[in-house]
VOBA-1610 file (N, C-alpha, C; in pm, whole numbers, padded with zeros to 5 digits, always signed):
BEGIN
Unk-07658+18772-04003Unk-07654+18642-03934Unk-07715+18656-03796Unk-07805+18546-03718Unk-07836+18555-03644Unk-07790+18481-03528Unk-07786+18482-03384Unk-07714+18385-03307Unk-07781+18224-03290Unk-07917+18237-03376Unk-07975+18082-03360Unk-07948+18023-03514Unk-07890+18149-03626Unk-07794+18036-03727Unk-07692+17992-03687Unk-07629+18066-03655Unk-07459+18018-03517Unk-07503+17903-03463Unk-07633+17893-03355Unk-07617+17748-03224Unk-07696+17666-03341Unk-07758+17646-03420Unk-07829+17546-03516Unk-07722+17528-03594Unk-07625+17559-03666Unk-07574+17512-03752Unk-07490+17351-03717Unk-07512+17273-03805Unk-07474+17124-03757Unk-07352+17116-03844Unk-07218+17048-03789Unk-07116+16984-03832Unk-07089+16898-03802Unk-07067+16839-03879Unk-07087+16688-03827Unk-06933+16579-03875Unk-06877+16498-03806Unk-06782+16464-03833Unk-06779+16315-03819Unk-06801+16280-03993Unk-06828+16141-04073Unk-06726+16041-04066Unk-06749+15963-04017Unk-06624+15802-03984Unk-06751+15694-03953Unk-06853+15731-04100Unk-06934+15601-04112Unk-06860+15455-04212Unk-06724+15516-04227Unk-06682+15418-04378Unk-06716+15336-04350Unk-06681+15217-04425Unk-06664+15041-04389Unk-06590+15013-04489Unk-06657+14972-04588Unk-06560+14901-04682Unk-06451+15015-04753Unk-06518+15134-04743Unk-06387+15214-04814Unk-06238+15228-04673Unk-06303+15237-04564Unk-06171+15207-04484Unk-06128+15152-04490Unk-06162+15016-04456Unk-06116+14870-04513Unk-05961+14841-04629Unk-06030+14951-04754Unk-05938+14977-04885Unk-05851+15061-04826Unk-05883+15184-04745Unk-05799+15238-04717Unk-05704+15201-04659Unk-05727+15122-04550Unk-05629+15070-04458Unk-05509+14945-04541Unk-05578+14836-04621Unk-05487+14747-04697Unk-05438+14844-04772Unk-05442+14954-04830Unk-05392+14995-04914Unk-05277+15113-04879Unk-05261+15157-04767Unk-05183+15184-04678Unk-05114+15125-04612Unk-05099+14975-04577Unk-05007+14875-04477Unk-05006+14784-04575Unk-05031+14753-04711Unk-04982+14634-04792Unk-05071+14528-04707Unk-05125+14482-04617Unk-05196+14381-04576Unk-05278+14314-04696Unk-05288+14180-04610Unk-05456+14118-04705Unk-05547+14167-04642Unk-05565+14201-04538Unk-05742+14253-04491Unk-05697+14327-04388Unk-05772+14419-04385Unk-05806+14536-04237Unk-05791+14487-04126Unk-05749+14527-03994Unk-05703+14509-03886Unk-05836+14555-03816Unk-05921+14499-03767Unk-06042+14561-03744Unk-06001+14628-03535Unk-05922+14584-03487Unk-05896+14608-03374Unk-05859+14775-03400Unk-05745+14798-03484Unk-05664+14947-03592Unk-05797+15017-03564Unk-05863+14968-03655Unk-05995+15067-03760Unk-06135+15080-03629Unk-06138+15024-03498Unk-06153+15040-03408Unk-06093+15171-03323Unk-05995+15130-03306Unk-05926+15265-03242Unk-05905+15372-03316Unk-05901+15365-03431Unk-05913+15487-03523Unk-06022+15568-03489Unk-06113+15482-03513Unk-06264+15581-03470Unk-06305+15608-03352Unk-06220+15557-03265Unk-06286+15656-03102Unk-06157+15764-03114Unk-06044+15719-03210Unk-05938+15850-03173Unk-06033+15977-03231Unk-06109+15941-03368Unk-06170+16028-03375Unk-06276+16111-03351Unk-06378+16011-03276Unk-06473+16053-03127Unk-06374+16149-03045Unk-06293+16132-03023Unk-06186+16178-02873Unk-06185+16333-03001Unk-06122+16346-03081Unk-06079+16476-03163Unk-06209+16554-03137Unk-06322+16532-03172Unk-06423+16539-03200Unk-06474+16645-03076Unk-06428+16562-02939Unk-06448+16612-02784Unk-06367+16692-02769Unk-06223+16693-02823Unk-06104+16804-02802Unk-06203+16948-02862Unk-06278+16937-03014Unk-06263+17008-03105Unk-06362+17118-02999Unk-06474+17053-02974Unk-06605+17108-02933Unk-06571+17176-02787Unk-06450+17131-02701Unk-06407+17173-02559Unk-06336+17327-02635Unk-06324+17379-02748Unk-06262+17463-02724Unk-06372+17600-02741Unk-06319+17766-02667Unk-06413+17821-02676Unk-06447+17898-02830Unk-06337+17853-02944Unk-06385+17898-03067Unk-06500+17817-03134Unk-06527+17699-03062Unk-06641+17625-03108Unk-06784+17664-03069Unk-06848+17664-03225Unk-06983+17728-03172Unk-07111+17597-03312Unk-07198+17602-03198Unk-07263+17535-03290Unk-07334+17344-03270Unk-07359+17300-03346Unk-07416+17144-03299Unk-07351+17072-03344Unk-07261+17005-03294Unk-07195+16893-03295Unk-07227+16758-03346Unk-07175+16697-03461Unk-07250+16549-03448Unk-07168+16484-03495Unk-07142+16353-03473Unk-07080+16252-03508Unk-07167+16145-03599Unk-07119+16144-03705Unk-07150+15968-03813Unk-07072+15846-03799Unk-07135+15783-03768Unk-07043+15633-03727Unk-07130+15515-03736Unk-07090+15437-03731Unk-07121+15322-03750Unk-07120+15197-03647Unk-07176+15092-03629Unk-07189+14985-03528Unk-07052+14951-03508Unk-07045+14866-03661Unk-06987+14785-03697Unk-06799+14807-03607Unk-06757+14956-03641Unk-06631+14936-03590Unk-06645+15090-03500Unk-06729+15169-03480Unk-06744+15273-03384Unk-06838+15233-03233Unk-06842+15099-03194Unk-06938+15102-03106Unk-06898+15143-02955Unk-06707+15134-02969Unk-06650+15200-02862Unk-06672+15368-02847Unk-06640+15399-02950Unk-06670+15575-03022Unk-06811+15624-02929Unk-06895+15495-02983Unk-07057+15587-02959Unk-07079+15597-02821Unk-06994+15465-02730Unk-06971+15511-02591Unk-06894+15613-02527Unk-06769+15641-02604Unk-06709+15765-02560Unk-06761+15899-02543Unk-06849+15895-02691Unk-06969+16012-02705Unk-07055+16036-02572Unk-07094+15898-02559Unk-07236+15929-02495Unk-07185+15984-02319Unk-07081+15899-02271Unk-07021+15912-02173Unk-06962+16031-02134Unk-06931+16123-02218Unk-06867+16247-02251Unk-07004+16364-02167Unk-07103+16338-02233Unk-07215+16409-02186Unk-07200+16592-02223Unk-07125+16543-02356Unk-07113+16714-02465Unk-07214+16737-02563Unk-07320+16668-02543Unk-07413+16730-02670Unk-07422+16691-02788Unk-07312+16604-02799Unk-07289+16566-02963Unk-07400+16438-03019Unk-07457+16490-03104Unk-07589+16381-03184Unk-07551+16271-03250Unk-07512+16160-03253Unk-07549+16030-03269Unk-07606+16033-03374Unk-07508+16013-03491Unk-07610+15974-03636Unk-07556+15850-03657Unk-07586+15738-03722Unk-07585+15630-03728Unk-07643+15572-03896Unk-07601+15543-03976Unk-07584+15443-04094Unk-07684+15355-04107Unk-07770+15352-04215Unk-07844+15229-04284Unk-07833+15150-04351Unk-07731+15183-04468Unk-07742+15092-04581Unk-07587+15080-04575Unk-07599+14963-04682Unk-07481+14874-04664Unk-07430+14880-04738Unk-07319+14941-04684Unk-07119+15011-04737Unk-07162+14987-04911Unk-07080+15052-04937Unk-07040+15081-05126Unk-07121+14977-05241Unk-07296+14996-05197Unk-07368+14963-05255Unk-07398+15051-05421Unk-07418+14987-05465Unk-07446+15073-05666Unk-07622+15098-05631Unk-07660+15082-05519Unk-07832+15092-05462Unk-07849+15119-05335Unk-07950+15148-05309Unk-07996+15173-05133Unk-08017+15039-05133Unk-07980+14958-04979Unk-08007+14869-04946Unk-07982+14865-04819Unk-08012+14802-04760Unk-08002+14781-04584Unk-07933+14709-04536Unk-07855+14724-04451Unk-07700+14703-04341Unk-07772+14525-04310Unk-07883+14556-04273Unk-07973+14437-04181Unk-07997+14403-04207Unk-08106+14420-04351Unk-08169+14341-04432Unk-08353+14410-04363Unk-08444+14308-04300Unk-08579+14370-04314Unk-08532+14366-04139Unk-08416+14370-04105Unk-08407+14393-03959Unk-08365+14488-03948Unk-08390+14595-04044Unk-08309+14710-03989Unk-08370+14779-03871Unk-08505+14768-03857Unk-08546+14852-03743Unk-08510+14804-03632Unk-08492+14696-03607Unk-08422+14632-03443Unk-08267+14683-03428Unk-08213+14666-03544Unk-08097+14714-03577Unk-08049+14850-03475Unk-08160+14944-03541Unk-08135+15084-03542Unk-08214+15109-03321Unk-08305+15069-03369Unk-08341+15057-03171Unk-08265+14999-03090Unk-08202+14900-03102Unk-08069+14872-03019Unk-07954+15002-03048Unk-07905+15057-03144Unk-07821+15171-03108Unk-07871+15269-03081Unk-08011+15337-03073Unk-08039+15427-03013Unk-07939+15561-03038Unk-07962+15567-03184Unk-07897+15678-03260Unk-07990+15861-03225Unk-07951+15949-03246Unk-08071+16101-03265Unk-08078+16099-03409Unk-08030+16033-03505Unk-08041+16041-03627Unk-07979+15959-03686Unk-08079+15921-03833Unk-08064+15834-03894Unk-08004+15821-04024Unk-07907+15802-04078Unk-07816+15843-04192Unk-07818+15720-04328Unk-07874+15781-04466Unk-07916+15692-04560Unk-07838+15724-04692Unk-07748+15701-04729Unk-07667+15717-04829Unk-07709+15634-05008Unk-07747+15719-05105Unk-07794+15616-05200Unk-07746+15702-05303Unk-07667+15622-05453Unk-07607+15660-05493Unk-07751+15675-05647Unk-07730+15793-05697Unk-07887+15805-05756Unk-07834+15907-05887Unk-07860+15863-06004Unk-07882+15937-06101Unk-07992+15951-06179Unk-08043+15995-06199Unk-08183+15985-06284Unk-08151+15922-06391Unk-08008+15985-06487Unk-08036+15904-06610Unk-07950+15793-06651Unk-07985+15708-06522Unk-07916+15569-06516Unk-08013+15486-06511Unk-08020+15381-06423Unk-08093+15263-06447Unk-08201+15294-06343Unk-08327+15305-06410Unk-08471+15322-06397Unk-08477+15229-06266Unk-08479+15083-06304Unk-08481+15014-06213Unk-08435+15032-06097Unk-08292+15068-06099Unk-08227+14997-05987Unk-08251+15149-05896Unk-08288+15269-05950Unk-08342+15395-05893Unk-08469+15343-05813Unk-08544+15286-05869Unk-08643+15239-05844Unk-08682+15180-05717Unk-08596+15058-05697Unk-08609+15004-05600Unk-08527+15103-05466Unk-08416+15184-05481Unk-08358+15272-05412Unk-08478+15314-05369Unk-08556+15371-05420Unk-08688+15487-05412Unk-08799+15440-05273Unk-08812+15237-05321Unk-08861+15188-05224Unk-08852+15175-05083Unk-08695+15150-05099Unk-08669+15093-04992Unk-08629+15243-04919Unk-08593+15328-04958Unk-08583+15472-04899Unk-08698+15524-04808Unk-08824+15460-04940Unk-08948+15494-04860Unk-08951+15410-04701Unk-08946+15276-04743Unk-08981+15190-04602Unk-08907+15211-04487Unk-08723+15295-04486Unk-08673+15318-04394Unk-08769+15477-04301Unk-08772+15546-04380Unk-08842+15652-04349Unk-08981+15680-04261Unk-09080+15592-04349Unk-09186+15555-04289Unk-09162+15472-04125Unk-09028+15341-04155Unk-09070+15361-03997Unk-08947+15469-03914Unk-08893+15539-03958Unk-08825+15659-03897Unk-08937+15738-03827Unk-09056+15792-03899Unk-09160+15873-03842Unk-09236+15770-03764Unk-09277+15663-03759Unk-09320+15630-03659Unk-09246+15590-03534Unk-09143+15588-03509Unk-09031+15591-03433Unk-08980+15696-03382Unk-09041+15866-03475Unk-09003+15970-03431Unk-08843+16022-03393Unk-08770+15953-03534Unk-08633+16007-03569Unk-08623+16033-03721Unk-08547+16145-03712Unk-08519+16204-03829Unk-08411+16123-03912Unk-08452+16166-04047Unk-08351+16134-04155Unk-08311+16212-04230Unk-08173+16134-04211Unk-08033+16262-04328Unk-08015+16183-04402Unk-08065+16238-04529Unk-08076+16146-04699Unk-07919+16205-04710Unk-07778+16143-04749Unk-07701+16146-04838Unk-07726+16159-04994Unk-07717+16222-05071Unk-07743+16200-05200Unk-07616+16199-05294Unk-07566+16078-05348Unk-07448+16129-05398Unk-07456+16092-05544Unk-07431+16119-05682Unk-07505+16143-05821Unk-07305+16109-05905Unk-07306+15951-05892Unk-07235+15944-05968Unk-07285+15954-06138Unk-07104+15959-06231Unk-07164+15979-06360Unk-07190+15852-06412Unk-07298+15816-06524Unk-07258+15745-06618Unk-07168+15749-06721Unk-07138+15607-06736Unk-07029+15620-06871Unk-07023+15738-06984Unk-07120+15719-07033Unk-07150+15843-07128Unk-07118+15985-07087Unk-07140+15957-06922Unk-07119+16108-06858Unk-06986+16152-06799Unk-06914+16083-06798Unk-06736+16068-06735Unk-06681+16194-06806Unk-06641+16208-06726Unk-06527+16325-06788Unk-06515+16461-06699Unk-06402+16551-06789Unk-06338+16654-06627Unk-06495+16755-06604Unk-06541+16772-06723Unk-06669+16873-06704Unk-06790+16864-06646Unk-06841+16711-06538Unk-06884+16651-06507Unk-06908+16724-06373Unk-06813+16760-06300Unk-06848+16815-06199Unk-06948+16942-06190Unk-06858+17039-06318Unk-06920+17190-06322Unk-07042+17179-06344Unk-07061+17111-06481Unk-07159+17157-06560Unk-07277+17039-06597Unk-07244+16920-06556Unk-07338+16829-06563Unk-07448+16769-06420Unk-07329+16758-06304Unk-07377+16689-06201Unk-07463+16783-06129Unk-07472+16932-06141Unk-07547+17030-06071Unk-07691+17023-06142Unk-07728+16986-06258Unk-07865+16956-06305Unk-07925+16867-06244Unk-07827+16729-06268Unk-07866+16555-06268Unk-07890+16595-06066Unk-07868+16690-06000Unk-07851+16656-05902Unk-08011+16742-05847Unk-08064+16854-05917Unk-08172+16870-05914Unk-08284+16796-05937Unk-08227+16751-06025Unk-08352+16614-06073Unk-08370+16509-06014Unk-08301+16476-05933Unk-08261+16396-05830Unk-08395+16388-05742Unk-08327+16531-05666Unk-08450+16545-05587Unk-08552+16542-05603Unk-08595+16617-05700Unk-08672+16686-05725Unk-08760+16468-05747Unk-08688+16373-05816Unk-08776+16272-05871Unk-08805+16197-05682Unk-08696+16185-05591Unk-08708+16168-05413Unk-08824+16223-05388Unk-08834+16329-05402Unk-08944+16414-05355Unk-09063+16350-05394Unk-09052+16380-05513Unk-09212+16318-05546Unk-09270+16160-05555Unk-09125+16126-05487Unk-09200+15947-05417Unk-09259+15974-05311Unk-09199+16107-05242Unk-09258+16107-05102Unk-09174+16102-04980Unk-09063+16151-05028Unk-08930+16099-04928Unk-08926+16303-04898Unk-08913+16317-04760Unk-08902+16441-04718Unk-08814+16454-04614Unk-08631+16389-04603Unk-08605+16409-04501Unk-08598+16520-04437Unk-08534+16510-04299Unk-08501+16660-04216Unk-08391+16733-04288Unk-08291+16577-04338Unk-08173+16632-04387Unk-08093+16594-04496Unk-08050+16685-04605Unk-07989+16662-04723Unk-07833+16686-04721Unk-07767+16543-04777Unk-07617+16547-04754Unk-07587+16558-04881Unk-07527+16684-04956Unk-07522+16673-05064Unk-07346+16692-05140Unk-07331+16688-05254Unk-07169+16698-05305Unk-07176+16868-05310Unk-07028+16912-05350Unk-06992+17031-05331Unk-07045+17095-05488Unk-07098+17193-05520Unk-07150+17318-05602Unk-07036+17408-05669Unk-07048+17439-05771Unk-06934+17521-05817Unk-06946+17676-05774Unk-07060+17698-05702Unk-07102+17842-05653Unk-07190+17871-05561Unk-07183+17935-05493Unk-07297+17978-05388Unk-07436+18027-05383Unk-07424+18059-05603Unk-07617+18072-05664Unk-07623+17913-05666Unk-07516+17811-05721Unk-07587+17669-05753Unk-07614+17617-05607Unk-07544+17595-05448Unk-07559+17579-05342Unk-07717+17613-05332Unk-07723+17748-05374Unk-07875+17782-05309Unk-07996+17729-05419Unk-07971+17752-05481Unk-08103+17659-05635Unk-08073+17463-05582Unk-07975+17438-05521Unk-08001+17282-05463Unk-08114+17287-05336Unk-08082+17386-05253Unk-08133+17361-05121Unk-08298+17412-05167Unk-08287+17506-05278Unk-08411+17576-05279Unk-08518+17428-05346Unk-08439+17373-05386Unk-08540+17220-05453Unk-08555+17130-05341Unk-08513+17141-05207Unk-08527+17027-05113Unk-08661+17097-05014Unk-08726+17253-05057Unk-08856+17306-05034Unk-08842+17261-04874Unk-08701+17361-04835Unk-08716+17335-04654Unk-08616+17225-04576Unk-08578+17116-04656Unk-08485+17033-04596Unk-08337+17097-04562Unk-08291+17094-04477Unk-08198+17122-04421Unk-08062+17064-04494Unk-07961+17140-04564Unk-07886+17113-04651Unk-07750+17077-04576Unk-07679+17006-04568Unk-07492+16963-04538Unk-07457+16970-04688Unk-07311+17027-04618Unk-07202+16974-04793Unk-07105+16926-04752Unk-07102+16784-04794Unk-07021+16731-04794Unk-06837+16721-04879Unk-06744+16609-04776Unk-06615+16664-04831Unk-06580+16508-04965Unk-06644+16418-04940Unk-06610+16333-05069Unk-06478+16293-05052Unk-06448+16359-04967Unk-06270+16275-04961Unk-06182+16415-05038Unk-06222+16534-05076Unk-06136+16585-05156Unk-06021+16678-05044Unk-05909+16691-05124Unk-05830+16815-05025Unk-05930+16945-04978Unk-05839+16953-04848Unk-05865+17061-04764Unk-05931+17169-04835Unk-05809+17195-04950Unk-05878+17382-04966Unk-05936+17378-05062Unk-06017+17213-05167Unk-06115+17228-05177Unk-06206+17242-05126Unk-06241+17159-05018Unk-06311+17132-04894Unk-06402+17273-04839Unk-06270+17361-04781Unk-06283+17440-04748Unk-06378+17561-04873Unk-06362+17573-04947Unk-06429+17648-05083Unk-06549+17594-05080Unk-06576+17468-05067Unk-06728+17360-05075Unk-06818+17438-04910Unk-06693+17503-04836Unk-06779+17483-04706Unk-06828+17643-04703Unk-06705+17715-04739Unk-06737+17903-04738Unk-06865+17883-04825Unk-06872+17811-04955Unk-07007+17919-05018Unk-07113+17824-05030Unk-07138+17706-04941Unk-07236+17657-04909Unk-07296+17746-04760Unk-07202+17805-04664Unk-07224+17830-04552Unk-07281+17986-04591Unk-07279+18065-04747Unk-07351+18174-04794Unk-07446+18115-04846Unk-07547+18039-04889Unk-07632+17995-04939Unk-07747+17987-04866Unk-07901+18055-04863Unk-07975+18014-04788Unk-07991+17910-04777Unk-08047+17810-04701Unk-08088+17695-04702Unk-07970+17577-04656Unk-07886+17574-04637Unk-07748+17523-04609Unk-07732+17604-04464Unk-07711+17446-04362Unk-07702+17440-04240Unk-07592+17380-04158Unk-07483+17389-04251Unk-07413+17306-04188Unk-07306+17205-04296Unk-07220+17118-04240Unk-07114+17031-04326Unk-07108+16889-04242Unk-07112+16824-04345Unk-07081+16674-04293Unk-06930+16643-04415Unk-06854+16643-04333Unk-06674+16608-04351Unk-06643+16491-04292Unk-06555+16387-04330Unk-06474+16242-04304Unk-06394+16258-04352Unk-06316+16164-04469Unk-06171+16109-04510Unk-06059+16271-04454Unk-06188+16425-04514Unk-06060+16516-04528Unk-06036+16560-04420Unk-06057+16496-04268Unk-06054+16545-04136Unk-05966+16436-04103Unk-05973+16353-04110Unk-05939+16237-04004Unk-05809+16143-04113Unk-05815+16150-04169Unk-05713+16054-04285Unk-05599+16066-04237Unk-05537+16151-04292Unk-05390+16224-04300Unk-05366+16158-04110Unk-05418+16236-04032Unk-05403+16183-03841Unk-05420+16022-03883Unk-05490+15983-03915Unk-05500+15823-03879Unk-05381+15777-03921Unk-05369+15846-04065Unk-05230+15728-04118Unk-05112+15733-04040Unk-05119+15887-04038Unk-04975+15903-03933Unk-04953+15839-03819Unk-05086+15805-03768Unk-05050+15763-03619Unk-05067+15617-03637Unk-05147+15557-03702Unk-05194+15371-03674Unk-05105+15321-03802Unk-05050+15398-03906Unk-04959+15272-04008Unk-04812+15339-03989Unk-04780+15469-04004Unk-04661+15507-04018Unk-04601+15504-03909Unk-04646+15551-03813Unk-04606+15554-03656Unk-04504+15447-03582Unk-04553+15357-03639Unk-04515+15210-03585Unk-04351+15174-03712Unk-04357+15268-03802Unk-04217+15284-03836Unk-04124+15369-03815Unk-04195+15495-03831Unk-04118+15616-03802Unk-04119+15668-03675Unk-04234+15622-03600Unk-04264+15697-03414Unk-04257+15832-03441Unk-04315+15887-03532Unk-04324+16040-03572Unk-04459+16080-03531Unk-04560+15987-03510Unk-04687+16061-03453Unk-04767+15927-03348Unk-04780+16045-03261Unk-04885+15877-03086Unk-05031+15947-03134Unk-05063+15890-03045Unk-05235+15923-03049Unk-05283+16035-03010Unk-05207+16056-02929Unk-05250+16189-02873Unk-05215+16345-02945Unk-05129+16309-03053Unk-05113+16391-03152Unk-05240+16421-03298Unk-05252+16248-03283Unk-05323+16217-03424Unk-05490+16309-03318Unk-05545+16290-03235Unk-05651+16359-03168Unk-05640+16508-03181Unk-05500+16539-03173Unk-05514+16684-03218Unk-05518+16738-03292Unk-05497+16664-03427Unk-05477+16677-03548Unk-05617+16695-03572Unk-05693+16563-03537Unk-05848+16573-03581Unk-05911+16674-03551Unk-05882+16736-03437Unk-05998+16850-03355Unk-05894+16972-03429Unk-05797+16968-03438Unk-05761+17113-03576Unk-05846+17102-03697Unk-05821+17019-03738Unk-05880+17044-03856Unk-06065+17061-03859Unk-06090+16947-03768Unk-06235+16982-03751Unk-06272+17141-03757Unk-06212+17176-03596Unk-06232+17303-03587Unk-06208+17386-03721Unk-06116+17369-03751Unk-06088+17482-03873Unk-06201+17488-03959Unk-06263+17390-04012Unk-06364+17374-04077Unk-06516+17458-04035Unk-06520+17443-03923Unk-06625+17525-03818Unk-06597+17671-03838Unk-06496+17688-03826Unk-06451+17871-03811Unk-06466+17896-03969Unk-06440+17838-04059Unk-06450+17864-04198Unk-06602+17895-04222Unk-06650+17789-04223Unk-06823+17815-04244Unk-06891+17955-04143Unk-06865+17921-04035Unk-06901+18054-03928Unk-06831+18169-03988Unk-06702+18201-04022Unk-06695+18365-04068Unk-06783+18363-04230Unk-06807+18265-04314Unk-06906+18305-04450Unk-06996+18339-04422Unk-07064+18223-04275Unk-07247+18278-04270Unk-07183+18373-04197Unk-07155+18447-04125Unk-07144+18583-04064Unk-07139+18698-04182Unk-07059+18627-04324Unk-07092+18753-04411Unk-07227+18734-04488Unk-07315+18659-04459Unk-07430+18627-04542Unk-07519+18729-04510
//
């Protein structure tokens, strides 16, 4: 390992939700709709964790935050105000789409120049052997965000996430099916012409399949993502992605920040068992932990 895989490696800590918070939150407080003031302060508590995590001296590495306008726009000021380094990735397409599509519509580029993000974050849910079409138009509109990304001179972090089809459901789906469909993936991105900086991809059953993903993105810079799953899966997704050439890093949400939020913004207010300033520490533990995990694998790489 070298000390410029150490300061390059990016972690990044995802609280782009929308509509899945949204669920999360009614579905945690019995409400009819989200408290958007809550789901506000949620996400600068987790900006604030974020600043705890990176102030400490076991933290090594590039910092970044995923967030969103919509309910992080306090967050992206805390960030920026902070003056710690942390990169500004910022959201395109619009929450728990079955397609790539855009937050804005054909305004996304005004969109994205008013927040004045370092990076640009594109989430599209893509199987090859699903619907031609609706891949299709994903493919397009992937292209048109991109194209004006380079003339704008900001990078893009393609999310790629490869749900199953019907036909394809089932427990063996993870091992042994989604690690192909997820090559092919790319491999069909690629040859529209889509080359981001950065690939956000699901977790690998091994650290040869980690590296045969990154080795098909021919140079793109690989994250593994947490999907929402427990910790010490999480953690397994992060050790043998962080042995894999080509894998730079983790982009983590629900399994960092959940557990702190609930405690502090729904339960709290019954039990007074957790304030904010707990739920912040909670976030920057676990963050951190996540950091030190990946850093001692690539140290054995």
């Amino acid at each position: 390992m070298t000390a410029d895989a150490t300061t390059q490696a990016a972690f990044v800590l995802a609280i782009d939700h929308r509509n899945s918070l949204r669920r999360w939150y009614t579905a945690m407080t019995g409400a009819d709709r989200a408290d958007g003031a809550a789901l506000r302060a949620g996400k600068t508590a987790v900006a604030d964790g974020l600043l705890a995590a990176i102030a400490d001296p076991r933290f090594a590495g590039q910092p970044m935050l995923l967030i969103d306008e919509e309910y992080g726009t306090d967050a992206i000021g805390r960030i920026r105000e902070a003056g710690a380094g942390v990169k500004i990735i910022v959201p395109a397409e619009r929450s728990g789409e079955k397609e790539f599509s855009f937050e804005h519509g054909r305004g996304f580029g005004e969109q994205i120049s008013k927040t004045g993000p370092d990076i640009v974050k594109a989430l599209v849910r893509y199987n090859p052997a699903g619907d031609g079409s609706r891949n299709g138009r994903s493919r397009a509109r992937l292209l048109d965000l991109a194209r004006w990304l380079d003339d704008h001179g900001l990078p893009l972090m393609l999310e790629l996430l490869v749900p199953p089809e019907p036909d394809q459901a089932g427990p063996s789906f993870d091992a042994t099916v989604r690690p192909g469909l997820t090559l092919r993936a790319i491999a069909e991105l690629r040859a529209a012409g889509l080359s981001p900086a950065w690939w956000k991809v699901e977790g690998q059953a091994s650290t040869a399949a980690f590296a045969e993903l990154a080795a098909a993105t021919h140079g793109g810079r690989c994250l593994v993502l947490g999907r929402g799953e427990d910790a010490d899966a999480v953690g397994r997704w992060v050790a043998m992605a962080a042995a894999a050439p080509g894998f730079d890093g983790f982009a983590i949400g629900r399994t960092i920040w959940a557990d702190a939020l609930g405690e502090w913004l729904i339960r709290s207010g019954r039990t007074g068992r957790t304030g904010r300033g707990q739920a912040v520490a909670n976030i920057a533990a676990r963050y951190l932990g996540f950091v030190e995990t990946y850093l001692a694998a690539l140290a054995a790489r």
